[in-house]
N, C-alpha and C positions, 0 to 999 in steps of 0.2 A: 321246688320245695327245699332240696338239700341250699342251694342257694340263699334262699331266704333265711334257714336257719343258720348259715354261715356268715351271715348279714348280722343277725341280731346276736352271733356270740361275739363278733370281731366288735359292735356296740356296745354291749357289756362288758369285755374285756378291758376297752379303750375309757368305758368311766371308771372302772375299779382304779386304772391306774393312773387318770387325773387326779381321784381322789386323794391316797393316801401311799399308789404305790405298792398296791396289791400284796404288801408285806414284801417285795421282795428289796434284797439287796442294795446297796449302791452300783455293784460291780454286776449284779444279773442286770438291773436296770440301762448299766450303759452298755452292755453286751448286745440286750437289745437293740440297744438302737445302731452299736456300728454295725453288728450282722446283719441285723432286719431293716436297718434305718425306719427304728419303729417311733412313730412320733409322739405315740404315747407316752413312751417311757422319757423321751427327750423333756416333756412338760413336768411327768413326774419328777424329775428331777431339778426344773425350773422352782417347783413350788417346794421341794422337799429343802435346798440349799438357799433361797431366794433371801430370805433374812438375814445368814449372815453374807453372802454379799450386797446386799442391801447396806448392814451397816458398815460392811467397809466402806464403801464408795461413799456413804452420806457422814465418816469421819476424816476424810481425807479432802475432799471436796468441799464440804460445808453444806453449798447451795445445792436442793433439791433438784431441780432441774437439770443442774451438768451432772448430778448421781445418778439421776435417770438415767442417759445417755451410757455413761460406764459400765451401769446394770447388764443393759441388754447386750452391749457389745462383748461383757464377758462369757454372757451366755451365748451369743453367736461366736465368741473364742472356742466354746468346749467344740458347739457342732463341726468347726471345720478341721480340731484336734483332736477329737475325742480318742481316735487310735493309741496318742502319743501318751495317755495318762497306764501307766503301769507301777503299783499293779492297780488293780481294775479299784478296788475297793477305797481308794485315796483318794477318790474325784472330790471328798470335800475339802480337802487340805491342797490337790492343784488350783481346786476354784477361788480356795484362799487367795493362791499365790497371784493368779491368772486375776483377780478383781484387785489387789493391790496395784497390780504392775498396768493396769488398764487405766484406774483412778490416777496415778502419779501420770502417764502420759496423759490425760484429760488434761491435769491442772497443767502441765507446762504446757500443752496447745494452748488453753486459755491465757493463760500469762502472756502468751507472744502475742497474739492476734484482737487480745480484748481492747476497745479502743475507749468503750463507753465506762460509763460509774458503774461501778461495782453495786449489783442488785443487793437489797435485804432479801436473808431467805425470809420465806414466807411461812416457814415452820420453825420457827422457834423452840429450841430444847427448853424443856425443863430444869433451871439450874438450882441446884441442891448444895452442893458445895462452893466454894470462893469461884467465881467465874475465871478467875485468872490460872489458879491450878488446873480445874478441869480444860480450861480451854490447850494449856501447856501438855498435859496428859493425851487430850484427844490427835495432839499433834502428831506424837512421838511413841503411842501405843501399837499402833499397826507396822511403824516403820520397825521396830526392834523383835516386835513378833516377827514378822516374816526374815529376821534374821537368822532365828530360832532352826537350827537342828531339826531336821525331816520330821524325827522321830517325836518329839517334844512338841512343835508345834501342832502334830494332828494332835494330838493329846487334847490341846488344851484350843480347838481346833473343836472337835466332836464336843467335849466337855463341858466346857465355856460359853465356847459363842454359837452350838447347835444346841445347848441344853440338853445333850445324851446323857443318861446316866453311864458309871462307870463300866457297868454290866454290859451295856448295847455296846458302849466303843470297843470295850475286851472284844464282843462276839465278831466286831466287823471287823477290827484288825484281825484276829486269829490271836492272839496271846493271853496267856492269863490274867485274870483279873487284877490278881498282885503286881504284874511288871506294870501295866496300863495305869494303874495307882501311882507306882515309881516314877515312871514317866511323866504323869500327871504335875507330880510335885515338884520334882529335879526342874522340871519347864519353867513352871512358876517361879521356881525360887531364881531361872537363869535371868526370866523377864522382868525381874525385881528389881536383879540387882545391873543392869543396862538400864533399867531406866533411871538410876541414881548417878551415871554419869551425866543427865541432862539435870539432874539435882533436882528431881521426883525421888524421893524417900519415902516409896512406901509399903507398908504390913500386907505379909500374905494373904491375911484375910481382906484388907484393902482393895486388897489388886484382884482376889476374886470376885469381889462385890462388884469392881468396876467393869471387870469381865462382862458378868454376867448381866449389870445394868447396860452394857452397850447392847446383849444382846438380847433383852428386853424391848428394848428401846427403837431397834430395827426391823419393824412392820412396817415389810416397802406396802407403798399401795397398792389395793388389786387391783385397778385398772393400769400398773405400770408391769402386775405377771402375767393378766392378760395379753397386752400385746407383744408383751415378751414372748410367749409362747406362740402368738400367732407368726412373730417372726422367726423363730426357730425354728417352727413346722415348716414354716414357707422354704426355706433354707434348706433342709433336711431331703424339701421335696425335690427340688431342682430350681438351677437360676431363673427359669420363667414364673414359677409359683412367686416366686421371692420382690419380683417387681413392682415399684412403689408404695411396698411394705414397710421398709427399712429405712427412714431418716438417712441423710445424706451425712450427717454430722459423726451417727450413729457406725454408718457401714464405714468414712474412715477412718475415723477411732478404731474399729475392727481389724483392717486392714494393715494399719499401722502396727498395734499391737501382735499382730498375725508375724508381720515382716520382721518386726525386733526377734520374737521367739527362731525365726527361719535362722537369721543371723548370727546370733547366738551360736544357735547350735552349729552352724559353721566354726563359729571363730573355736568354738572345742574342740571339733575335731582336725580341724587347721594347726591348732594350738599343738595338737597331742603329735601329729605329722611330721613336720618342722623339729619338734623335740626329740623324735624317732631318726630322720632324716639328717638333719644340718651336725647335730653333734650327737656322741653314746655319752656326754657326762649329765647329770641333773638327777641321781638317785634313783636310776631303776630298780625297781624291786626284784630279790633274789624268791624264787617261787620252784617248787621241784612239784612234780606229778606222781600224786600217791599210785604206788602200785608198780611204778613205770622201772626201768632198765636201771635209771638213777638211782632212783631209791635204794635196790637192789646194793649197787657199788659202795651207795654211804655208808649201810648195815655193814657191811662185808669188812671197808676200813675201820666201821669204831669197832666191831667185834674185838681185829687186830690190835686196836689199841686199847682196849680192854684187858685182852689177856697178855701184853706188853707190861703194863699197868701194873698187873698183880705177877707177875714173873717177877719183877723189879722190887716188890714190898715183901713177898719171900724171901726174895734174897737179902737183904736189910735186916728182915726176920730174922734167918739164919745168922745172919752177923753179929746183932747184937745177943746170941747164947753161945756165940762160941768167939774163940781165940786164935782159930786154926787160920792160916796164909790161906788156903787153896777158900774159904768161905769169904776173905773179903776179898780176891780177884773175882770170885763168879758173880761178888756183889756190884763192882764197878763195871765189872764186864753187862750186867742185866741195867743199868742205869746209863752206860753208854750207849745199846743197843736200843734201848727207851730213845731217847734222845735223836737218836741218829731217825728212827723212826716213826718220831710224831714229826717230825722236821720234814722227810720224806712223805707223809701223808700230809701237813698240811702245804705243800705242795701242789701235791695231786689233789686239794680239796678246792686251791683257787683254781687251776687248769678246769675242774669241771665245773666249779660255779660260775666262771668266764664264758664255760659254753652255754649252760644253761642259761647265764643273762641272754647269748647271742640269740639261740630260740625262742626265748619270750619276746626278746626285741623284733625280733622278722615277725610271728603271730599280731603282734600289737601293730604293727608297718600294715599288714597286709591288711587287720580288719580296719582299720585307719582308715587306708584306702579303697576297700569295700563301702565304708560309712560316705565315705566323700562323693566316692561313684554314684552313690543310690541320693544322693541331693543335686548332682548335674547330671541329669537324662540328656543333656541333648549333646553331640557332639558339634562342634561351630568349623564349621571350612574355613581356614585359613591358609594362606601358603607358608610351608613347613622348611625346613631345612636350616643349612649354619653358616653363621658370620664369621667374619676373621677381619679383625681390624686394627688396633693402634696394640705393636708389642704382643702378635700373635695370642692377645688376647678373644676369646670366641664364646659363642649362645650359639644355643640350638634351640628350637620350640619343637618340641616334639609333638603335641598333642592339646586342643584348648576342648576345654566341657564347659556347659552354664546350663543356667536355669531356663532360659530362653534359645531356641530358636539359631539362632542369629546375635552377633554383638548391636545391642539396644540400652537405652537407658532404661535404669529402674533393675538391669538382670546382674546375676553374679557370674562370675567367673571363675574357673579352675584354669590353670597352666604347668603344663610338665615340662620340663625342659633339660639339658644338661649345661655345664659352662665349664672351660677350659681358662686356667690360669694363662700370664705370658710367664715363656721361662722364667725363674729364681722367684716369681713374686708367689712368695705361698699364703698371704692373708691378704682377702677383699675383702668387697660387700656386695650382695644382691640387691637392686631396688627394683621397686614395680610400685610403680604408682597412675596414675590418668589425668589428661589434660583436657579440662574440660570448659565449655562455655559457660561463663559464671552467672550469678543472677542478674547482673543486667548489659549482659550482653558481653562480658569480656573474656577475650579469648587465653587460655593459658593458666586459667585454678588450676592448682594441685590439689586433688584429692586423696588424703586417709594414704598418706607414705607408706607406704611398706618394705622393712628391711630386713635383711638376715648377713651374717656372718660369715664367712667361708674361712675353712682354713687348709684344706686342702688343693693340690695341684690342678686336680678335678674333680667334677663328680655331679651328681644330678639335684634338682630340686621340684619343688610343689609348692606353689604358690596360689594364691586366693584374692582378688577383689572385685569390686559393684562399680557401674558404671551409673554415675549421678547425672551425668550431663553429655550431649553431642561432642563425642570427640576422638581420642584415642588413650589407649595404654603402651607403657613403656616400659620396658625391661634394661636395666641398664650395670653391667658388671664395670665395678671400680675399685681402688683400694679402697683401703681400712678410713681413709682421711674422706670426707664429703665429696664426692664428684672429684676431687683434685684432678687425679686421674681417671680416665674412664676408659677401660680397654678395648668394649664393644657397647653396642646400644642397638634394640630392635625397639619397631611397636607397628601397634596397627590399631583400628578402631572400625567406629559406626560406620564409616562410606563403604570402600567394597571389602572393606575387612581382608585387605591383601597386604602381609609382613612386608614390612621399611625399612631397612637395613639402613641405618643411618653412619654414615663416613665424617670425615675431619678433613 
């Protein structure tokens, strides 16, 4: 009996929230689903967002059929990211971003591989204005929205193209109704005036009409959230539920767009690495810790130079009422003593804000490298150790991580290593790039060069790239000049992944 009633609420439960989403949240709804993998909530949310990505995809695309396609693969973007959306409450402004960047890979897959006549859609807009502006508008509307500032485009995000009132968006951000207004307008007015570089000149009120006619206008079909949600669930449940649910077209649209986000997010935290590691110059930011031991020291100096400050304007005070010799030496003597003193504190204020850069620097190294760590699980067996070759130049490999397994095509790679200048030569270059079987059959493509700088005698690096094709990777220390010189070269690859030392 408990059964059966645990039957008919888990029933119940599961139509409230196909319906409407049971009132709750965005961010309770997808809470459900990453903690429960509740697939209720996953559809709730199919049907709750489904229109405005609906009209992205069917403004950037055109043809209904290849919007289909982008539809559901951004909806199978969220289930396989759904973690990555923070904070929780934004999933309509990622799904924004996640269905622009799905629609633009659509059209360029279809641009390369389309061989036949370009189909007529089969749904025809309703044109109300000159077809030549709107057509120019619908081009360039989404592209410059998704340029738009976090902050501004959920704005006009929830507002606009969900038809929230201002009141619902206030509640689901968390801010007052007044900033979410500010926000609201500042957006607009930034989306006006970008699109008057493409020489669209158009009135606030213009642009919201258009807004909101696009998102009129994007009523996907039900039978495309239907199966949308059927694959989502399928998804949700495990790769066997998922089989021959998912259009082939469909799941590598998905994949693709899966792989680009993966990437990305490498090439940032690569990015931030390399800027931490290779050099200290590029504008680190000065940041002290409230409360901490610094702070303490700063107080303590301006205190000092405070009551320096007004020692020195007494005494000046003092001078200018009197006439007497001993009041202008104690006045010169308090403006010297000033002097000699802020010179001595600023000082001591670069000595500590040099240190403080240096601990924000190692913090930012280490979580760098934390971030890097938790995207290569695997550690790859290679043979380790160091070269020595033309002019006592040297590489070490200390360590390789990837995405895979084993060196394979399709995985990334991380590389740690150290390299050893030849005496007097103090500036090279790092390269790492892979030599790979090209697309029809030729041996020796370079892939996606990768360089860095060196300007010390020694010292370590971290490097990053993806193997495209059967082959190998190359590490190669040189000068400053292209290959002129090259003082060492390793590599290794796909066959038994055993380090090369390659000689002259």
């Amino acid at each position: 009996m408990a059964t059966r009633m645990s039957e008919v609420v888990q029933h119940l439960r599961k139509t409230l929230l196909q319906q409407d989403g049971a009132g709750l949240t965005d961010g309770q709804l997808l809470g459900r689903f990453i903690e429960q993998r509740d697939e209720a909530a996953a559809a709730a949310l199919v049907r709750r967002h489904g229109p405005m990505v609906w009209g992205v995809c069917r403004r950037v695309l055109g043809n209904p059929h290849d919007a289909e396609d982008a539809f559901q693969a951004t909806f199978l973007v969220l289930v396989r990211r759904a973690s990555a959306i923070v904070p929780r409450e934004m999933v309509g402004n990622w799904l924004y971003g996640v269905a622009h960047q799905t629609a633009l890979k659509a059209k360029a897959t279809l641009a390369k591989r389309r061989v036949r006549e370009r189909q007529v859609s089969a749904m025809p807009e309703i044109e109300v204005e000159p077809q030549h502006f709107r057509q120019e508008l619908r081009a360039v509307l989404d592209q410059e929205l998704s340029r738009l500032p976090d902050k501004y485009r959920v704005a006009i995000v929830l507002c606009d193209l969900e038809g929230r009132t201002r009141t619902e968006a206030a509640r689901q951000l968390a801010v007052p109704p007044g900033t979410l207004a500010a926000r609201l307008t500042r957006g607009r007015a930034l989306l006006a005036k970008r699109l008057v570089r493409h020489n669209l000149a158009v009135s606030g009120g213009f642009l919201v009409a258009a807004l909101s006619e696009q998102a009129a206008s994007a009523g996907q079909p039900s039978s495309l959230v239907s199966s949308t949600i059927r694959a989502v669930t399928s998804v949700a449940a495990g790769p066997a539920s998922s089989a021959g649910v998912i259009p082939a077209e469909v799941a590598a649209l998905t994949e693709g767009v899966v792989k680009a986000m993966f990437v990305s997010k490498i090439k940032i935290a690569t990015g931030l690495l390399l800027a931490l590691t290779v050099s200290a110059a590029g504008g680190l930011l000065y940041e002290t810790q409230a409360g901490g031991p610094v702070d303490d020291s700063s107080r303590v100096e301006q205190k000092k130079e405070e009551d320096l400050r007004a020692a020195a304007i007494k005494a000046l005070d003092q001078l200018s009422k009197s006439e007497q010799a001993g009041d202008r030496e104690a006045a010169i003597l308090a403006l010297a003593t000033l002097r000699r003193e802020l010179k001595s504190v600023e000082e001591a204020t670069k000595i500590r804000k040099a240190e403080e850069t240096r601990q924000i620097r190692e913090r930012k190294l280490a979580s760098a490298v934390r971030d890097l760590s938790d995207l290569f699980p695997f550690r790859i067996r290679v043979e380790l150790g160091a070269t020595e070759f033309h002019e006592g130049g040297r590489l070490e490999i200390v360590e390789v991580w990837g995405t895979r397994p084993q060196i394979e095509v399709g995985g990334h790679y991380l590389v740690r290593g150290k390299y050893k200048m030849p005496p007097g030569q103090r500036h090279g270059r790092l390269y790492f790039f892979a030599t790979a079987t090209g697309a029809w059959g030729a041996v020796g493509t370079v892939h996606d060069l990768q360089t860095t700088a060196v300007d010390k005698q020694e010292g370590e690096f971290t490097l990053v790239h993806g193997m495209l094709g059967p082959g190998y990777f190359h590490l190669v220390l040189a000068d400053p000049e292209r290959y002129s010189r090259m003082f060492a070269n390793v590599y290794f690859g796909t066959g038994d992944n055993v380090l090369r030392k390659k000689s002259w």
